[in-house]
C-alpha positions as CSV (number, residue, x, y, z in Angstrom):
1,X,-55.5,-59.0,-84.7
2,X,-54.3,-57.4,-81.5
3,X,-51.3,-59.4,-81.8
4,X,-50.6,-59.0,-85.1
5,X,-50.5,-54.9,-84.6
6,X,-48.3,-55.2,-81.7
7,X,-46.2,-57.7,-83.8
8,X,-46.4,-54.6,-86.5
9,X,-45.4,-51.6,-83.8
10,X,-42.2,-53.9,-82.6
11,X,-41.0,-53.9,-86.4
12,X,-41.8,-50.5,-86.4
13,X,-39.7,-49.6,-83.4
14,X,-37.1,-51.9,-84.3
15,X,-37.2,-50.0,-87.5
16,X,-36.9,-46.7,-86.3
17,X,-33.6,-47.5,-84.2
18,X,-32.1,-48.9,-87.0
19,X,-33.1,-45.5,-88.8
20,X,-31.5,-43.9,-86.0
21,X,-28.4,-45.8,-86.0
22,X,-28.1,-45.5,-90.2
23,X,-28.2,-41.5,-89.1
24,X,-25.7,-41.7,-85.9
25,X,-23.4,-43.8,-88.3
26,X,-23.6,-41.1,-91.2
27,X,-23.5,-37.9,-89.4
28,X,-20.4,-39.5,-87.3
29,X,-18.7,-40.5,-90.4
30,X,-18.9,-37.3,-92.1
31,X,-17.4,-35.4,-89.3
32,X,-14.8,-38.2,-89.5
33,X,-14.0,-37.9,-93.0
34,X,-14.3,-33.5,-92.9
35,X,-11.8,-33.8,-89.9
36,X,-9.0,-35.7,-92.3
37,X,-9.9,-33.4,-95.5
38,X,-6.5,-32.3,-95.4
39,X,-4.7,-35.7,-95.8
40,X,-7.3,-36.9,-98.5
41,X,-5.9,-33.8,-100.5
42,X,-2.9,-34.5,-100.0
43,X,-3.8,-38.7,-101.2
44,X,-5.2,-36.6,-104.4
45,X,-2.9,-35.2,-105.2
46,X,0.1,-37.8,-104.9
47,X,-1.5,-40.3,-106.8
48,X,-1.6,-39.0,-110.4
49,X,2.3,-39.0,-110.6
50,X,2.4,-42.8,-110.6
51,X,-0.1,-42.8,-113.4
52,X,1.8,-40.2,-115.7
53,X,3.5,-42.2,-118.7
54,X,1.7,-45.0,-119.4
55,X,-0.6,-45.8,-122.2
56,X,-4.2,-44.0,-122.0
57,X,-5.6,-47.8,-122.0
58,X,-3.5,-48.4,-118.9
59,X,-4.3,-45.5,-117.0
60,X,-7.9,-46.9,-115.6
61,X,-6.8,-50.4,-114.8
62,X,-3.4,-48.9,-112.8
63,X,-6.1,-46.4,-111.0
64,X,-8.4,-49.3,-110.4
65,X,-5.6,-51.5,-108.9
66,X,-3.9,-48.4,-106.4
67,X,-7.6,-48.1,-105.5
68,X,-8.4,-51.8,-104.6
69,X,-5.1,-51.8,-102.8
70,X,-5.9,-48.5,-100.7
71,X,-9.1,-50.4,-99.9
72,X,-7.3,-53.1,-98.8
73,X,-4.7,-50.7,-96.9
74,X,-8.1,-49.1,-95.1
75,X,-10.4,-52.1,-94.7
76,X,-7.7,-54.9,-94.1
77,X,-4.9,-54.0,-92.3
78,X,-5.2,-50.5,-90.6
79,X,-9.1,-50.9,-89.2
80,X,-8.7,-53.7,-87.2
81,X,-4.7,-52.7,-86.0
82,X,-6.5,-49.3,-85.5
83,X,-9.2,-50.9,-83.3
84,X,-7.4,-53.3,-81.5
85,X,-4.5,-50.3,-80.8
86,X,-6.7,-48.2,-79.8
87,X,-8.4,-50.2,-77.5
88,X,-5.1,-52.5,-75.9
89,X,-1.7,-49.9,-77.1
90,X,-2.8,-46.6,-77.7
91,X,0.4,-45.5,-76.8
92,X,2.1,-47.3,-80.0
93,X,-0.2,-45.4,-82.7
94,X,2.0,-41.8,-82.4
95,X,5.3,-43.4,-82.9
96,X,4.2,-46.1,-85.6
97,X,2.8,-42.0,-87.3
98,X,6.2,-40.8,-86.5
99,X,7.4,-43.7,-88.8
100,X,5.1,-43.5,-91.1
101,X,5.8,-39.3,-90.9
102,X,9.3,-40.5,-92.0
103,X,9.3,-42.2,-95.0
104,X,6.9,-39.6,-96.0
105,X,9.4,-36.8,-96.1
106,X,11.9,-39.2,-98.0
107,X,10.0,-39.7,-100.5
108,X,9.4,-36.2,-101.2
109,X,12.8,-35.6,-100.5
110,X,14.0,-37.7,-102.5
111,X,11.9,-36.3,-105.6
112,X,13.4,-33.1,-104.6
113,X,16.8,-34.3,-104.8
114,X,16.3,-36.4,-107.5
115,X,15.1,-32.7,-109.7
116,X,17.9,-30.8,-108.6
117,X,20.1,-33.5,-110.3
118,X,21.4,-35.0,-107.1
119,X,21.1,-38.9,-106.9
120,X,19.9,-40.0,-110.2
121,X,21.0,-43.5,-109.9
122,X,18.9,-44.3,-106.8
123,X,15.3,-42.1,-108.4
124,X,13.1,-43.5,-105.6
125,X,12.4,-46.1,-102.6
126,X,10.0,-47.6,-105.7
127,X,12.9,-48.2,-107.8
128,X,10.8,-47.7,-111.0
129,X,13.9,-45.4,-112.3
130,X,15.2,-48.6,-113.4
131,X,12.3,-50.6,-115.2
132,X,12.6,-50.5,-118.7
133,X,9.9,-53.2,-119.2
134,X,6.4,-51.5,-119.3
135,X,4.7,-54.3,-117.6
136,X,7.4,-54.5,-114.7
137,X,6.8,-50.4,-114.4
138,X,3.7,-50.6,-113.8
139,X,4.0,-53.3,-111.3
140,X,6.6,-50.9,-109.5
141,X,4.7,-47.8,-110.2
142,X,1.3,-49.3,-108.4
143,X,3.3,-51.2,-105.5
144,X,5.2,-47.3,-104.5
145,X,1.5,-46.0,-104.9
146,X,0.3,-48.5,-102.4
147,X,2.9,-47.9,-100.2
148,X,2.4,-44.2,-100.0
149,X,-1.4,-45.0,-99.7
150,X,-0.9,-47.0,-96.6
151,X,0.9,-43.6,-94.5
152,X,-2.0,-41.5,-95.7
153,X,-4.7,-44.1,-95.2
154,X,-2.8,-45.0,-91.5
155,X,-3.4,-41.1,-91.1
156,X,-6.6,-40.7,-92.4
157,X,-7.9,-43.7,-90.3
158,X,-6.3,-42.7,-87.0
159,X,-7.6,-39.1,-87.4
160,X,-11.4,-40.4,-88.1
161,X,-10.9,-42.7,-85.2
162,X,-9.9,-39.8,-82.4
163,X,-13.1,-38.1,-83.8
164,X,-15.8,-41.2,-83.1
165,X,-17.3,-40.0,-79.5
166,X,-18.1,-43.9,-78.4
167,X,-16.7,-46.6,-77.0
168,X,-18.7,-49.1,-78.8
169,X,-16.3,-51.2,-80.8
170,X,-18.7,-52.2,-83.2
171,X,-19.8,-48.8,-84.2
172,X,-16.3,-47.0,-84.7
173,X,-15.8,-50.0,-86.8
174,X,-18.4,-49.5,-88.7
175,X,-17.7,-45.8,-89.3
176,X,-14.3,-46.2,-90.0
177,X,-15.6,-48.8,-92.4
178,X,-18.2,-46.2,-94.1
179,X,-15.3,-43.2,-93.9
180,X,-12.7,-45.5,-95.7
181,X,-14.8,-46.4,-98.4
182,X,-16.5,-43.0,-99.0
183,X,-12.8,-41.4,-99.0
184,X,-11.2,-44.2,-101.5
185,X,-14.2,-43.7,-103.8
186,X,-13.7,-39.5,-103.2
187,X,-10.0,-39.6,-103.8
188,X,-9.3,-42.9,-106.5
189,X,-12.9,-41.4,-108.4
190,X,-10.9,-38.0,-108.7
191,X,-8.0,-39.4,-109.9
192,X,-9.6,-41.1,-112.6
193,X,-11.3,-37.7,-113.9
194,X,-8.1,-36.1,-113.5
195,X,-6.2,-38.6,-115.8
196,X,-8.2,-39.2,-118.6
197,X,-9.4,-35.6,-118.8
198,X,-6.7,-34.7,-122.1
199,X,-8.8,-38.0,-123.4
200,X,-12.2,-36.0,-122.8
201,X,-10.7,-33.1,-124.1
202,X,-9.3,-35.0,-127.4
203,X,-12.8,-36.4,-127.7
204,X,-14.9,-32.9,-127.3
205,X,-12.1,-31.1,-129.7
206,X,-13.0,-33.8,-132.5
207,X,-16.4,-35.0,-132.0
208,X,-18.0,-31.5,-130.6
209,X,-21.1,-30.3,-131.8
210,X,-20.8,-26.7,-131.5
211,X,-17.5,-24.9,-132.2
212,X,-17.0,-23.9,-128.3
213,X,-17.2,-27.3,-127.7
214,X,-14.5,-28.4,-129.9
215,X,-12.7,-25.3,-128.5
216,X,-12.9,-26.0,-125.0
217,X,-11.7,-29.5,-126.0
218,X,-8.3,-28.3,-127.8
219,X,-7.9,-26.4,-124.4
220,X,-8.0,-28.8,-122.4
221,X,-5.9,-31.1,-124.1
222,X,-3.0,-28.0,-124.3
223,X,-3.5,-27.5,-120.2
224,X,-3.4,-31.0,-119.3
225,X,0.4,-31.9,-119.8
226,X,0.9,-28.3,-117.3
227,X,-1.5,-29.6,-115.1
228,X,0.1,-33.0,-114.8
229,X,3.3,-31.3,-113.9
230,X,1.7,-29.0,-111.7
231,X,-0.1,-31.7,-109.6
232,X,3.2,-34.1,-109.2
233,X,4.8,-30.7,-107.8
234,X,1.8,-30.3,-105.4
235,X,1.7,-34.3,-104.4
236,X,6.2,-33.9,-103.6
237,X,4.7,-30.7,-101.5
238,X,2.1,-32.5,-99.9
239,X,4.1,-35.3,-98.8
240,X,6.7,-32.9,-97.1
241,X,3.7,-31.0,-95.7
242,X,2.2,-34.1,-94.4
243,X,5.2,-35.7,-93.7
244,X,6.3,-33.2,-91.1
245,X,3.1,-32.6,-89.7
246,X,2.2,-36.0,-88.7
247,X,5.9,-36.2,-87.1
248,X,5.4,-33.1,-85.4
249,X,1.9,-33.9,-84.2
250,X,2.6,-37.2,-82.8
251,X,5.9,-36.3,-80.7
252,X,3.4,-34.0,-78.8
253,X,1.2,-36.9,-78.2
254,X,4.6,-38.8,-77.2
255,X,5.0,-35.7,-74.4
256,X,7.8,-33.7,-76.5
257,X,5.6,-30.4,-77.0
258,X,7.9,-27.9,-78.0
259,X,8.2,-28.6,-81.9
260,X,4.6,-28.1,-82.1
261,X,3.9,-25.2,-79.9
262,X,7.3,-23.5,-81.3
263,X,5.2,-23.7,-84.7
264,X,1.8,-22.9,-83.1
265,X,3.2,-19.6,-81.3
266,X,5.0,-18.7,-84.5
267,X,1.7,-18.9,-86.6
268,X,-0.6,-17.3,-84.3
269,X,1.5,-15.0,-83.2
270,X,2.3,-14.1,-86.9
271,X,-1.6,-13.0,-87.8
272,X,-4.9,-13.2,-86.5
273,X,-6.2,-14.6,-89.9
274,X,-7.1,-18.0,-89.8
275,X,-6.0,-19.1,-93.5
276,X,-2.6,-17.1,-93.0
277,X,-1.9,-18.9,-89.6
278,X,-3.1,-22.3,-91.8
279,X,-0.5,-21.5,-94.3
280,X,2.1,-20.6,-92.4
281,X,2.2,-23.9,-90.2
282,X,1.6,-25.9,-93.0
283,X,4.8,-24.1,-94.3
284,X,6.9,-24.9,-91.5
285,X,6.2,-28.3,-91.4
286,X,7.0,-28.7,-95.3
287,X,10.0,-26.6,-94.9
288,X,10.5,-29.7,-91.7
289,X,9.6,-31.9,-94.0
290,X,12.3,-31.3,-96.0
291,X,14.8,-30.8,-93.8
292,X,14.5,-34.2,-91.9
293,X,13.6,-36.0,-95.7
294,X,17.2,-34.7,-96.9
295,X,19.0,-36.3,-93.8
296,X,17.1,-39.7,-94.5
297,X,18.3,-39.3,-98.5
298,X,21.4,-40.9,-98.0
299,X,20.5,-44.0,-96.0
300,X,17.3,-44.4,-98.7
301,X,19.3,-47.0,-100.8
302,X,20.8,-48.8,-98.0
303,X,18.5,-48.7,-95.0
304,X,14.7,-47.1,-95.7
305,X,13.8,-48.6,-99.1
306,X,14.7,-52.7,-98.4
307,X,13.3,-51.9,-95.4
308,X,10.1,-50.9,-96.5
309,X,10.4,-53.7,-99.4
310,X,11.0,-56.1,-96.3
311,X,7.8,-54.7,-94.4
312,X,5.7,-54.9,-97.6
313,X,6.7,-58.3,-98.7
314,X,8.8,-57.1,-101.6
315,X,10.0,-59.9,-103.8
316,X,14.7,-60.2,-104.6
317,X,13.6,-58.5,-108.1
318,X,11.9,-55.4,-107.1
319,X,14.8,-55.0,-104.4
320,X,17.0,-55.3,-107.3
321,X,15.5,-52.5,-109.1
């Protein structure tokens, strides 16, 4: 019997640090993932735009495939070059951001340009300005969203690693593990609301039971198109904002601090309000953003986008778009 208890108080020790782990694992992943809330908005908000224009029965399986492929992006490729980075080259992660910084801007700069009327031969490094076919659009449409996904998951990842406080391999694995999963469910689980809400609303203004209901459902379908719109604005915006921030960020870590503390001092010295300071760096790196994206818009065709297609494994017909 005595053994059989002391058998019983080892499991329940060996329980308790498990419990103890589960909660170290949690409470480091959350500060992980509140630390990179700003480039999971920004993930949010990009995404729709390469779901806009295809049929409503599409729209799931295209979310469901960026998703699986930002999982892949997260739980694939960037953990373990994170880890092993990190732990053998961490002076390589700032300029691989600096890159990634890069083709963030010319992407949105391109969309800019592309609006103004400027370049509308070239209409992005996705090439789905040329697709007729709906089946090879969507193959071009979910590859560009994958591509984008990989910067802001490389981003997301990095910043969630510089918060772990251990040098246990194992465990910042395993929290950059929990934080890439929780922030592809967050992000790809948003999307999916965000896209078929005009078919919620469709439903409600048919099938409601009240007359509110049906209402609410005819209002929702009339906002949704304006929404759509307004949300592929914010995602261009967001990948100028992050764009240049990421850029500027990591040529600090590189030693080059004067960008950065240029913007700091102009921000702080501007207003002692926390959101106005926010907002006003965040402006000056879009504005950045921009500026550097617009000097990368002419080498897009030739240079960045088979480039990219080369990193990615693009195949001679996608170039060809």
């Amino acid at each position: 019997m005595s053994g059989l208890l002391a058998l019983l108080d080892d499991v329940a020790g060996i329980a308790k640090i498990a419990a103890a782990s589960v909660d170290d694992i949690t409470a480091h992943a959350a500060k992980a993932g509140s630390k990179a809330a700003g480039v999971v908005i920004d993930d949010a908000a990009v995404t729709p735009k390469y779901v806009t224009g295809f049929e409503p029965a599409r729209e799931l399986p295209i979310i469901w495939r960026i998703a699986r492929g930002s999982l892949i992006n997260k739980l694939v490729i960037l953990l373990p070059i994170a880890l092993l980075l990190s732990a053998f080259a961490p002076w390589a992660l700032p300029p691989l951001l600096v890159l990634g910084g890069c083709y963030l801007c010319y992407e949105g700069a391109e969309k800019v340009a592309h609006a103004l009327g400027a370049g509308k031969d070239h209409g992005g490094p996705d090439g789905s300005h040329a697709v007729k076919d709906p089946g090879k659009l969507e193959e071009q449409k979910v590859k560009g969203a994958i591509k984008t996904d990989f910067i802001l998951s490389a981003e997301i990842m990095t910043i969630s690693l510089a918060t772990i406080e251990s040098d246990s391999i194992l465990l910042q694995a395993v929290i950059l593990a929990v934080v890439g999963v929780g922030i592809t469910a967050v992000v790809y689980g948003a999307v999916a609301v965000i896209v078929k809400m005009d078919d919620i609303g469709l439903w409600l203004g048919k099938n409601g039971t009240t007359g509110a209901g049906r209402a609410l459902g005819r209002g929702i379908v009339k906002v949704m198109p304006g929404f759509l719109k307004l949300l592929a604005f914010v995602g261009t915006v967001a990948m100028l904002w992050v764009g240049g921030s990421i850029i500027l960020h990591s040529i600090g870590q590189m030693g080059w601090h004067g960008p950065e503390d240029l913007v700091h001092d102009i921000a702080y010295g501007a207003s002692e309000n926390g959101a106005v300071r926010w907002s006003i760096t965040a402006a000056i790196d879009g504005v950045f953003g921009l500026a550097l994206g617009m000097l990368l818009v002419p080498l897009g065709a030739k240079v960045i986008a088979p480039a990219w297609g080369a990193i990615f494994g693009a195949d001679k017909a996608d170039k060809a778009a």
